[in-house]
SERO-4910 file (N, C-alpha, C, O; in steps of 0.05 Angstrom, whole numbers):
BEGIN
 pado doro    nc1    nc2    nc3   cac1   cac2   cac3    cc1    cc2    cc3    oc1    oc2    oc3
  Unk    A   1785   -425   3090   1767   -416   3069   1780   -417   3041   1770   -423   3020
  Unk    A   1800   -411   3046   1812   -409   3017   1817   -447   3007   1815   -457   2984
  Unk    A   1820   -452   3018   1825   -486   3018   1797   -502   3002   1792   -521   2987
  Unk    A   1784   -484   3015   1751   -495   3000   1750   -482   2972   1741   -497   2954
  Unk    A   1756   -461   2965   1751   -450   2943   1779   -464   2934   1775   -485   2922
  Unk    A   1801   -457   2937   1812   -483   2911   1803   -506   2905   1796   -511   2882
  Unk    A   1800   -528   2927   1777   -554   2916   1758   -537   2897   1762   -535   2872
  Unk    A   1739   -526   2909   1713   -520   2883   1722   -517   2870   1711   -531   2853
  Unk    A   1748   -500   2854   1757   -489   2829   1766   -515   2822   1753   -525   2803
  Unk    A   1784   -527   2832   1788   -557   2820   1768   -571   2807   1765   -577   2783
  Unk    A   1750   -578   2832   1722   -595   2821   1708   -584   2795   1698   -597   2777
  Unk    A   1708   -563   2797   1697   -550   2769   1708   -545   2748   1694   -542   2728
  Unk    A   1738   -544   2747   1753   -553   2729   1749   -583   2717   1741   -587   2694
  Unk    A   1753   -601   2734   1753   -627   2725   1725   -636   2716   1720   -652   2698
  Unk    A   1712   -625   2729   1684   -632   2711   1675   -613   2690   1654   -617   2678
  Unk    A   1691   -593   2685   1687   -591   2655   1708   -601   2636   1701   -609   2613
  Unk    A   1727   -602   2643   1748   -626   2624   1728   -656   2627   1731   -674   2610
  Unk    A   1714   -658   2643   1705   -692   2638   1678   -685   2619   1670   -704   2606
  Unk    A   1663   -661   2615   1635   -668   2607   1638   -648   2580   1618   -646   2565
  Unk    A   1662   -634   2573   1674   -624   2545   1686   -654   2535   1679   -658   2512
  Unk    A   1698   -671   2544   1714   -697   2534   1688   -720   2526   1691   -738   2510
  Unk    A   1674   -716   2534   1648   -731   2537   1629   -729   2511   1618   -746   2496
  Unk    A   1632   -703   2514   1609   -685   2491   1630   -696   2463   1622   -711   2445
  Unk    A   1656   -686   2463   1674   -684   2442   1664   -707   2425   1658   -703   2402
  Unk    A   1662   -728   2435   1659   -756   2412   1634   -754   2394   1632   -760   2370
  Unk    A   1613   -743   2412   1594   -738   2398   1591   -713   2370   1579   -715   2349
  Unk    A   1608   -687   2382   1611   -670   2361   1624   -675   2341   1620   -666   2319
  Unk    A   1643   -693   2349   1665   -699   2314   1643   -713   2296   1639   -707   2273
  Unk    A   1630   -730   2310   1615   -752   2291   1590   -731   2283   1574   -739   2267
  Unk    A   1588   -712   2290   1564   -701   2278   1566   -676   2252   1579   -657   2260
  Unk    A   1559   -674   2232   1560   -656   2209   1548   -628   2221   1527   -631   2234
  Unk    A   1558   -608   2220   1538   -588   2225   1511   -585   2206   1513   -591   2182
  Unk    A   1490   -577   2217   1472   -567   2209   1465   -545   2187   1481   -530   2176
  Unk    A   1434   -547   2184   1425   -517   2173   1434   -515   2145   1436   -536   2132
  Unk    A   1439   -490   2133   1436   -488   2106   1478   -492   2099   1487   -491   2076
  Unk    A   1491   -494   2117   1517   -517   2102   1518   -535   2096   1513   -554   2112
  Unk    A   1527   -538   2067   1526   -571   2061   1548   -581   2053   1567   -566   2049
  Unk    A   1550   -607   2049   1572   -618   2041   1586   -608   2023   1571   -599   2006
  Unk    A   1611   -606   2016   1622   -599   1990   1610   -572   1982   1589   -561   1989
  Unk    A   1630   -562   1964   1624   -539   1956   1651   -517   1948   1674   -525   1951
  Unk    A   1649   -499   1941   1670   -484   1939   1677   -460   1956   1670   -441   1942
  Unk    A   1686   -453   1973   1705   -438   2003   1723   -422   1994   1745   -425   1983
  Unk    A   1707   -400   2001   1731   -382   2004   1736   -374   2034   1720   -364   2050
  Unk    A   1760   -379   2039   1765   -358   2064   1780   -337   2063   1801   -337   2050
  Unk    A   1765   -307   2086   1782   -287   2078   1791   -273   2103   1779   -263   2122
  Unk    A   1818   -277   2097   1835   -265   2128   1845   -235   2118   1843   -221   2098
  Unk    A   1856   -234   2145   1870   -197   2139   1904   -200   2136   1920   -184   2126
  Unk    A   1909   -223   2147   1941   -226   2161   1946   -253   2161   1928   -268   2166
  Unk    A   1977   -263   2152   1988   -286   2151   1981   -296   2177   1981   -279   2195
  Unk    A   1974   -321   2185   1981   -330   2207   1938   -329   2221   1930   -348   2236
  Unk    A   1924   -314   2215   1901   -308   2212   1894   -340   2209   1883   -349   2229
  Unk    A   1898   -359   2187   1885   -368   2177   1885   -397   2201   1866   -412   2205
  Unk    A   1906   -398   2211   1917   -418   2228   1912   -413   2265   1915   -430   2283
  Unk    A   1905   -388   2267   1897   -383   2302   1880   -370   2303   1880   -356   2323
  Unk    A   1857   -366   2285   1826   -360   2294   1812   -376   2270   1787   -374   2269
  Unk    A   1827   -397   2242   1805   -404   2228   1809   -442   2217   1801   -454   2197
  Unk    A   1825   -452   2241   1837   -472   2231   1808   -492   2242   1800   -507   2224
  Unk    A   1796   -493   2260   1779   -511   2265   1755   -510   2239   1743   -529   2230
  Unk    A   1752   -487   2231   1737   -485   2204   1741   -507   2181   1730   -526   2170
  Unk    A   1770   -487   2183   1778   -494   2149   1795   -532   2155   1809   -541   2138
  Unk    A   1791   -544   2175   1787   -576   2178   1766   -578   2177   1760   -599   2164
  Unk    A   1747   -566   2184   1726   -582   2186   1703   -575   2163   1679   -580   2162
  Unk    A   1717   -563   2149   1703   -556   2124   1715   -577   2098   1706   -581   2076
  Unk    A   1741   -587   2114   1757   -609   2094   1739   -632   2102   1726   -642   2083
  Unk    A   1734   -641   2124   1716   -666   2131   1693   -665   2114   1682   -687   2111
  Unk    A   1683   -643   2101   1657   -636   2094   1660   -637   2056   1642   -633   2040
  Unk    A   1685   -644   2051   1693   -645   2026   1693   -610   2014   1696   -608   1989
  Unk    A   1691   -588   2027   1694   -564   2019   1721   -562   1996   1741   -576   2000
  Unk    A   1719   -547   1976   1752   -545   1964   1746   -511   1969   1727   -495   1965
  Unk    A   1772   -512   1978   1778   -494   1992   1802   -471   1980   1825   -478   1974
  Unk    A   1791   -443   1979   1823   -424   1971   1810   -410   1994   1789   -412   2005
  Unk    A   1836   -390   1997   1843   -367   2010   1852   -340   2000   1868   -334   1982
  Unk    A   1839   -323   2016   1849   -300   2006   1862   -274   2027   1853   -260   2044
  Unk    A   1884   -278   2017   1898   -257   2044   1897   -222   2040   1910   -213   2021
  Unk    A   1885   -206   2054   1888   -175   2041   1906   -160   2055   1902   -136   2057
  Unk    A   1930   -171   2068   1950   -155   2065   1985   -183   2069   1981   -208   2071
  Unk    A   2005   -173   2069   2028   -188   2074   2032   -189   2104   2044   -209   2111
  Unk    A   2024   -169   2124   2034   -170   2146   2055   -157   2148   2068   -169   2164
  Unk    A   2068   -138   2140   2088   -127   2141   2091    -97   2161   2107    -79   2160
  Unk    A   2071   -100   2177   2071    -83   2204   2103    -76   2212   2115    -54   2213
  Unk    A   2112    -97   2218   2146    -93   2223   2169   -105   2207   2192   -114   2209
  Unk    A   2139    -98   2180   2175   -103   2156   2183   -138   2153   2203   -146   2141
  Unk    A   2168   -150   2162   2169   -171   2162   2149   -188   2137   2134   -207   2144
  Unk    A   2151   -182   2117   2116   -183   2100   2139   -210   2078   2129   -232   2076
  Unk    A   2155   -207   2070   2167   -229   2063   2163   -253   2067   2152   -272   2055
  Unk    A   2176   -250   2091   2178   -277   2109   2154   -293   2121   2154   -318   2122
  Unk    A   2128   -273   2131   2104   -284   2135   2092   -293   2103   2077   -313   2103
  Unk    A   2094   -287   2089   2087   -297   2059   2088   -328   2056   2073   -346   2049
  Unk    A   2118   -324   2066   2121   -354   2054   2115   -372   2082   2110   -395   2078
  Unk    A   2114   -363   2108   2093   -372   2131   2071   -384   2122   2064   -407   2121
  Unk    A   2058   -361   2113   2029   -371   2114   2020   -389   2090   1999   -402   2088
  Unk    A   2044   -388   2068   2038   -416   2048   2049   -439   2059   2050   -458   2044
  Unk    A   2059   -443   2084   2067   -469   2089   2042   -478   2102   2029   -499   2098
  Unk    A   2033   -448   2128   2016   -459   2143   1993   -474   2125   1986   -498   2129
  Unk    A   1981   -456   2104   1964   -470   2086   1956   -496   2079   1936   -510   2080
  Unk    A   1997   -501   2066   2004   -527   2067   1993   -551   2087   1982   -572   2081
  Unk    A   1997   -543   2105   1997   -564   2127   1964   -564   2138   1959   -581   2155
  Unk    A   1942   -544   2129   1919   -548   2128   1903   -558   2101   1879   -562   2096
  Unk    A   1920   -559   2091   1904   -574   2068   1901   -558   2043   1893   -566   2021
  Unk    A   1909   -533   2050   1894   -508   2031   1916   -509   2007   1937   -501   2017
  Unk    A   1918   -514   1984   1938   -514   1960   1943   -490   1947   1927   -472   1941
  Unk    A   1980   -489   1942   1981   -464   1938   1966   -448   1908   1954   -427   1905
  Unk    A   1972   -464   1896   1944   -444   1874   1917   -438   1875   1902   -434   1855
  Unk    A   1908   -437   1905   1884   -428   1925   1891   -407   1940   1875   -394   1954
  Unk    A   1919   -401   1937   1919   -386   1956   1927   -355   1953   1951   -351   1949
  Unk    A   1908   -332   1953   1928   -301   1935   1926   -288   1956   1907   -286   1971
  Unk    A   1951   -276   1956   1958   -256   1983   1961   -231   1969   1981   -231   1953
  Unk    A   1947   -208   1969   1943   -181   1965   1967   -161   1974   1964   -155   1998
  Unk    A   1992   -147   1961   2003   -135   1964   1996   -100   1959   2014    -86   1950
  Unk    A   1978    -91   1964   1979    -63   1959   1972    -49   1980   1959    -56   1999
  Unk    A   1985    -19   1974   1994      8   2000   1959     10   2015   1953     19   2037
  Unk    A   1939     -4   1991   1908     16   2001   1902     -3   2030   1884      2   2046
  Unk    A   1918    -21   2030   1909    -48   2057   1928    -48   2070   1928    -72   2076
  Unk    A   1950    -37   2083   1972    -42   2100   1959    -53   2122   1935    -51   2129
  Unk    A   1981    -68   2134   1979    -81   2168   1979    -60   2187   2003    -52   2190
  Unk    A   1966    -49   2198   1964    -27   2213   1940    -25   2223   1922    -21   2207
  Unk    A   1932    -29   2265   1914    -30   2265   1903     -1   2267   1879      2   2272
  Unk    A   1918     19   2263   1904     47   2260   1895     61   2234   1883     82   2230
  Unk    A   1904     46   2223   1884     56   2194   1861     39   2179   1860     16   2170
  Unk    A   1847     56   2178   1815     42   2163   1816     36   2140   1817     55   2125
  Unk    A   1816     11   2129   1817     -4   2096   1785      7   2091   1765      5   2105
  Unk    A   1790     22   2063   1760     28   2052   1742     13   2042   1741     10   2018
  Unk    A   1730      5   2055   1700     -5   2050   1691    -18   2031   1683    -41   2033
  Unk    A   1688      0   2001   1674     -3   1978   1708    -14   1974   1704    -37   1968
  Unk    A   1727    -12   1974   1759    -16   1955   1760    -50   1962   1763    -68   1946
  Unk    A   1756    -50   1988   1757    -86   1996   1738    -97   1996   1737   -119   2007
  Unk    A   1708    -84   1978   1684   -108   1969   1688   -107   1945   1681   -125   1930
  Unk    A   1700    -84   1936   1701    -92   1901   1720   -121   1895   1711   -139   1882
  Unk    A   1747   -120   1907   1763   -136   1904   1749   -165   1906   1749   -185   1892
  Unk    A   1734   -158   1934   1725   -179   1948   1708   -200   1922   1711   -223   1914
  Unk    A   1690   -180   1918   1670   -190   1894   1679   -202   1875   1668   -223   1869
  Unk    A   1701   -194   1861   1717   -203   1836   1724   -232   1856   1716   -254   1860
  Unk    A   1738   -219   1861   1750   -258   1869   1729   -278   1869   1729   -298   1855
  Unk    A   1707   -271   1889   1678   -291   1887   1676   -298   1858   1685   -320   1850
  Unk    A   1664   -281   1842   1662   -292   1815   1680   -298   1798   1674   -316   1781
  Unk    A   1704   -288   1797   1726   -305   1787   1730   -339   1786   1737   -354   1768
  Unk    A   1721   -344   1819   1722   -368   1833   1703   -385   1834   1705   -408   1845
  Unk    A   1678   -372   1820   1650   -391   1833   1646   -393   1853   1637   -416   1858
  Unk    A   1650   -377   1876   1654   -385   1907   1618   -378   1913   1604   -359   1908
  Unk    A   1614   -409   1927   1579   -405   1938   1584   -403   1969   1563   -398   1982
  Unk    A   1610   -406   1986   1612   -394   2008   1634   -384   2018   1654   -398   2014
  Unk    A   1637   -355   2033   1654   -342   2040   1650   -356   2069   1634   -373   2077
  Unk    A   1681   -337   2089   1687   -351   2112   1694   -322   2116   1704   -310   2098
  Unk    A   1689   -312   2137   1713   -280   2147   1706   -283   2179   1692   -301   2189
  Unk    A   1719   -258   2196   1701   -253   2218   1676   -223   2220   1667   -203   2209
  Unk    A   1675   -239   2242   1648   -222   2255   1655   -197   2258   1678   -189   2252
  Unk    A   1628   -175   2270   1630   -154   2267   1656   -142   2285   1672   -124   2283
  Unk    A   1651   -160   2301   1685   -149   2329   1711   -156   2325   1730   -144   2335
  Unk    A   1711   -185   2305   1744   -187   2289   1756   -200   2317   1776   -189   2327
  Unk    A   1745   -221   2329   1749   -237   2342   1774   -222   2355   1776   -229   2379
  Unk    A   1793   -205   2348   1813   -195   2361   1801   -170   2376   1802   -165   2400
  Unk    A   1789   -156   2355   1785   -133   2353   1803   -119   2335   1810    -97   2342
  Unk    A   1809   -127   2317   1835   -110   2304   1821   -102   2279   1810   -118   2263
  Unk    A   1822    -81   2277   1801    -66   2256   1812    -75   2227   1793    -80   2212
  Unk    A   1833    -79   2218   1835   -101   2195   1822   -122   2191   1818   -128   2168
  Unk    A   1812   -136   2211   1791   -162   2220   1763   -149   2209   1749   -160   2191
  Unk    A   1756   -124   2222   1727   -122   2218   1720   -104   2195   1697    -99   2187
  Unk    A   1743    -94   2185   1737    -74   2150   1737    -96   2140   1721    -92   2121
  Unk    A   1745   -124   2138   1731   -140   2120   1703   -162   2126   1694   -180   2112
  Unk    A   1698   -154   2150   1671   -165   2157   1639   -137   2143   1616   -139   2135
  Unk    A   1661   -114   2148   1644    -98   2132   1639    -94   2110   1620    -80   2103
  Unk    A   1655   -104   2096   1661    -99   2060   1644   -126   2060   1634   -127   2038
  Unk    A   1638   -146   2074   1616   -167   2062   1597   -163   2074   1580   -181   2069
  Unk    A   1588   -141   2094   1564   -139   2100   1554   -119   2077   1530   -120   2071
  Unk    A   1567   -106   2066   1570    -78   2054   1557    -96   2025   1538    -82   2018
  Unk    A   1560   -117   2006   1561   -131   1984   1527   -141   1995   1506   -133   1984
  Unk    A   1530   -164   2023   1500   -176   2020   1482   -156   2024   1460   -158   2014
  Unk    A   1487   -133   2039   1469   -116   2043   1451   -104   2019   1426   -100   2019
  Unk    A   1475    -98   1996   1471    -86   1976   1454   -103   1954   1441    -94   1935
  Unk    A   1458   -136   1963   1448   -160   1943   1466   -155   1923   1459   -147   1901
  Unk    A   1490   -161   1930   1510   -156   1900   1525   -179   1905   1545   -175   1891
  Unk    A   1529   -198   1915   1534   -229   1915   1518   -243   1895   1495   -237   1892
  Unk    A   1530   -262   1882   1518   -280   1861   1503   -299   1877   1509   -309   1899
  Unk    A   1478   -303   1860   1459   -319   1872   1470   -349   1881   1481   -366   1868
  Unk    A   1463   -349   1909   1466   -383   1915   1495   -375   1932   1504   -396   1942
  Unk    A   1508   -355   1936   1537   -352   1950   1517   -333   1985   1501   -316   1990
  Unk    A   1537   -355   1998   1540   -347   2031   1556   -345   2047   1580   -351   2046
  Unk    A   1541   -332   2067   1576   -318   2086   1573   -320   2111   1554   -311   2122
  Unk    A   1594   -334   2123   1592   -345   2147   1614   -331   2160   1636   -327   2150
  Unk    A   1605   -320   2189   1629   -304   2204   1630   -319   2221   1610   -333   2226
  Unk    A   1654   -322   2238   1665   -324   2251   1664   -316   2281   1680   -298   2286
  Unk    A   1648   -324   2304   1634   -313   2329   1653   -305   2344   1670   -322   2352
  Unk    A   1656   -274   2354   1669   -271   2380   1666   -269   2400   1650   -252   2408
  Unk    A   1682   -292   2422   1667   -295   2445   1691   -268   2474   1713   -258   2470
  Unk    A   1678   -266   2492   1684   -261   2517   1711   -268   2521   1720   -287   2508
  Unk    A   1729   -252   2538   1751   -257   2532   1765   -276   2557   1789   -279   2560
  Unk    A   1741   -289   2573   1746   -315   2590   1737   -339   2566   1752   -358   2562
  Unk    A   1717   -336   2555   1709   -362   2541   1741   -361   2528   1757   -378   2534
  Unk    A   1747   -341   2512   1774   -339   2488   1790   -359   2498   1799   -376   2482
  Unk    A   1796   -358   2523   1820   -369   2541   1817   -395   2560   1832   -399   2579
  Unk    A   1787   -417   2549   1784   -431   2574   1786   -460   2553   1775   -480   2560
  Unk    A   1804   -459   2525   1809   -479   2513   1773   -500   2512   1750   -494   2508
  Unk    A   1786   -522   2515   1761   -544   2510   1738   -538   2539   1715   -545   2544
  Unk    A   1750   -526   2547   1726   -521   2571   1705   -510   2562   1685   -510   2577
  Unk    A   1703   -496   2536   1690   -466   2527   1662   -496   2511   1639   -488   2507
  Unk    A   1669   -522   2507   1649   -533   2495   1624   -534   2494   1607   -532   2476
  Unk    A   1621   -542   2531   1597   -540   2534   1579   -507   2534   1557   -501   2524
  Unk    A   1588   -499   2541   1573   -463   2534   1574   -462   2507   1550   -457   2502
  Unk    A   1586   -465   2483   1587   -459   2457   1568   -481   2445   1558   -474   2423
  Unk    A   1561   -503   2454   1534   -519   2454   1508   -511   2464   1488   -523   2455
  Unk    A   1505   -490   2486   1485   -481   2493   1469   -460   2483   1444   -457   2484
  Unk    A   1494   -439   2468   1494   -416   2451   1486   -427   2423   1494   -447   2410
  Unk    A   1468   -406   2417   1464   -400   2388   1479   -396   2364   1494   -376   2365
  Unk    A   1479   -409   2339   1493   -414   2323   1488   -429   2304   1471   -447   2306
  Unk    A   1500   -425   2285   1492   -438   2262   1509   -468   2252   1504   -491   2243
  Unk    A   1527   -455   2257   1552   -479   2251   1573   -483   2267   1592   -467   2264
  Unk    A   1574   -504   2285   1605   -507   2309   1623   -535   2295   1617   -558   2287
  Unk    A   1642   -521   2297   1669   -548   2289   1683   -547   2311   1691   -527   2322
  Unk    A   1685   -573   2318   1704   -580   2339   1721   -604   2328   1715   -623   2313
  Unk    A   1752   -597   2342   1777   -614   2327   1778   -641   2340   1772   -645   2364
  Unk    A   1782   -655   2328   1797   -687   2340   1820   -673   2356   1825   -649   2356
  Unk    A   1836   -697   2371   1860   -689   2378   1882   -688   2360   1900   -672   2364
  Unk    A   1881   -707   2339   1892   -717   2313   1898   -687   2303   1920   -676   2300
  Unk    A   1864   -673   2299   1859   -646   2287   1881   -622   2302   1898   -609   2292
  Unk    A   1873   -622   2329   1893   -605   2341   1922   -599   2339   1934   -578   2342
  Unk    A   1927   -621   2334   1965   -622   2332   1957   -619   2299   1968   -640   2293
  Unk    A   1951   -613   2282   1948   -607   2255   1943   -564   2256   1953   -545   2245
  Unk    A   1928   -568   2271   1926   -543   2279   1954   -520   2290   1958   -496   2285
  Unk    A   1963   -534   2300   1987   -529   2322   2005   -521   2298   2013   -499   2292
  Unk    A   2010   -550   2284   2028   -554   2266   2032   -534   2244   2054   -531   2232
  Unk    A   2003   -515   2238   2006   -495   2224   2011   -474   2239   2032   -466   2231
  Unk    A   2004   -460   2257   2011   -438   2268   2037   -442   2281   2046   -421   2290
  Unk    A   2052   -467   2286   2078   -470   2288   2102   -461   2257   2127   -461   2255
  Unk    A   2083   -455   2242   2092   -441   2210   2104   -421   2210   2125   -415   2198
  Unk    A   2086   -407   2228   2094   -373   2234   2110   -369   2255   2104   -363   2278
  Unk    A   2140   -373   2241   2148   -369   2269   2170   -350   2276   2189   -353   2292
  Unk    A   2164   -325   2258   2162   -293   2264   2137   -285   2277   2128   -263   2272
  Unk    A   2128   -296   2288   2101   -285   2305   2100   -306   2336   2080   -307   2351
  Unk    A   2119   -319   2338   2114   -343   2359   2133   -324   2382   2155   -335   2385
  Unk    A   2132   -304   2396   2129   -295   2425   2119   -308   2443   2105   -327   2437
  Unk    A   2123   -304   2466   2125   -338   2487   2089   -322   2501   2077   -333   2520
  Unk    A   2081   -302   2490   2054   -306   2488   2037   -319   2470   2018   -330   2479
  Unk    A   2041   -319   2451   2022   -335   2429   2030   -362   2434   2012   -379   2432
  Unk    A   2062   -373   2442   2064   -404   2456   2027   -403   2475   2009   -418   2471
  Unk    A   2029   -379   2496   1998   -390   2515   1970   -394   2502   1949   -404   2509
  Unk    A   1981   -378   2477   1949   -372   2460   1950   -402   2448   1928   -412   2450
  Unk    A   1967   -417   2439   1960   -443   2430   1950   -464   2443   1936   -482   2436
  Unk    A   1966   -453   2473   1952   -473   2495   1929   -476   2497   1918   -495   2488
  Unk    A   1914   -448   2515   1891   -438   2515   1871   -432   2509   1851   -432   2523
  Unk    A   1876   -425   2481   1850   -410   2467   1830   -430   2454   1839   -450   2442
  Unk    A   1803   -425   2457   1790   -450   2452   1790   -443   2419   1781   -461   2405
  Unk    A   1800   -413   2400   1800   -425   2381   1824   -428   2365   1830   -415   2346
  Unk    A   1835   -444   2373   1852   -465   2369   1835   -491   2367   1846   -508   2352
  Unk    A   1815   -499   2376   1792   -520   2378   1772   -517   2376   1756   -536   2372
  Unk    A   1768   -504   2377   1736   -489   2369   1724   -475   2358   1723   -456   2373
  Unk    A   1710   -468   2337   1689   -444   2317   1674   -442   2312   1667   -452   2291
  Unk    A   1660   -431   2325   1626   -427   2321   1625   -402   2307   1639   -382   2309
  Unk    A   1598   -409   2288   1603   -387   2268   1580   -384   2260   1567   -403   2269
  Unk    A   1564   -367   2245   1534   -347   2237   1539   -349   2213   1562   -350   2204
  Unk    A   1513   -349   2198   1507   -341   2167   1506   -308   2173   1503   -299   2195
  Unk    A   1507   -297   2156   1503   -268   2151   1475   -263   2137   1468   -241   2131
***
C-alpha cells in the first residue's frame, strides 16, 4: 500500500512540474492584465531589508519587463539583532542586482518603526510618511503586502494598513494605485513552480511569473543578504513559489 501511494505522489508530482513548465512559456510571453499598464512610476514598500528580494522580486522584474521605473522604500533598517548596518548596505546591493538604483532607494531610520514583531507601527505615523513620499515622487502605483503580510509579521501588515487607512480616506493623488501582494496557504508558500497552475485558476488581478534567466537574478539578490541566510532560508529559496511567483490585487 504504501508503494502505491509513493508512485501517486510521484505521478503527481511530475505532472505538475510538466503542466507548470508547460504553462510557464505562455505566462512570460503574456503582459498582465486589467488596469496595469506599461510603464509608469513604482513605488515599492517593504518593512525589512531583504523584504524586497524573498516575497517581491517576481514583481519588481516583472514590473522592469513592463518598463515600470522603479524606487523603494524601506520603513525600518532591520536591526532586530543589531544588525541594521550591515543589512543597509544588503539591501542596496540586493536592489542593485534587481534593477532598483540607489537614488530610488530610502531606508527609514527612526525609534517610531523598529524591527520588532511585537510592537504595532502607528497607523496614521506610516501613512503620513507614506503619503509624502507618493507625492514627493509622482508615484501612480504603490506595491506593499496584503492584509496577512504574507509572513504574518505585523510590520508587513501596519503597512498594508497605513494604505488601506490613505485609499480609504481618498487621500491618495488622483490616478495613484495600490497593489498588494496575495497571501497564499502555507502548502501553496512551499510547493515552488508547482503552485502555477492553482495561482492561474485563482482570482487576481496581476500574476508575474520568472524566466529561469529571472530566477537566478532573484536568487542573486537575496543571496545579498547574507546576515539573514540560515540553512533555512537556503530551503525558502528552494521552495517557495515566491521566489517565482506573485499574484497580487488592486486595493
Amino acid at each position: 500500500m504504501a508503494v502505491v501511494f509513493v508512485c501517486l505522489a510521484v505521478a503527481a508530482l511530475t505532472w505538475g512540474f510538466l503542466l507548470a513548465w508547460t504553462t510557464l512559456d505562455l505566462m512570460q510571453s503574456r503582459e498582465p492584465l486589467g488596469r496595469l499598464t506599461a510603464q509608469g512610476r513604482t513605488l515599492l514598500v517593504i518593512a525589512h531589508p531583504d523584504d524586497e528580494a524573498m516575497f517581491f522580486a517576481p514583481t519588481v522584474l516583472g514590473l522592469t519587463r513592463l518598463k515600470h521605473q522603479l524606487s523603494l522604500l524601506c520603513f525600518s533598517t532591520g536591526n532586530f539583532y543589531n544588525q541594521g548596518e550591515i543589512r543597509k548596505k544588503e539591501l542596496m546591493e540586493s536592489c542593485g542586482v534587481l534593477g532598483i538604483p540607489p537614488s530610488s532607494v530610502m531606508i527609514i531610520n527612526n525609534r517610531a518603526f523598529p524591527d520588532d514583531p511585537h510592537i504595532q507601527w502607528d497607523t496614521q505615523h506610516v501613512a503620513s510618511i507614506l503619503l509624502q513620499h507618493i507625492e514627493a515622487n509622482d508615484i501612480s502605483l504603490v506595491v506593499t503586502f496584503d492584509a496577512k503580510g504574507v509572513s504574518g509579521h505585523i510590520n508587513h501588515v501596519a503597512l498594508h494598513l497605513a494604505m488601506r487607512t490613505l485609499h480609504s480616506e481618498g487621500r491618495l493623488p488622483k490616478g495613484c494605485s495600490v497593489l498588494m501582494l496575495e497571501t497564499v496557504n502555507v502548502v501553496r508558500k512551499y510547493i515552488s513552480l508547482l503552485d502555477l497552475p492553482l495561482s492561474q485558476l485563482q482570482t487576481q488581478n496581476v500574476l508575474f511569473v520568472l524566466s529561469g534567466k529571472e530566477v537566478t537574478q532573484a536568487k542573486r539578490a537575496m543571496a545579498c543578504h547574507q546576515s539573514q541566510l540560515l540553512w533555512f532560508r537556503h530551503l525558502y529559496i528552494f521552495f517557495s513559489r515566491y521566489m517565482r511567483i506573485n499574484s497580487l490585487h488592486f486595493l
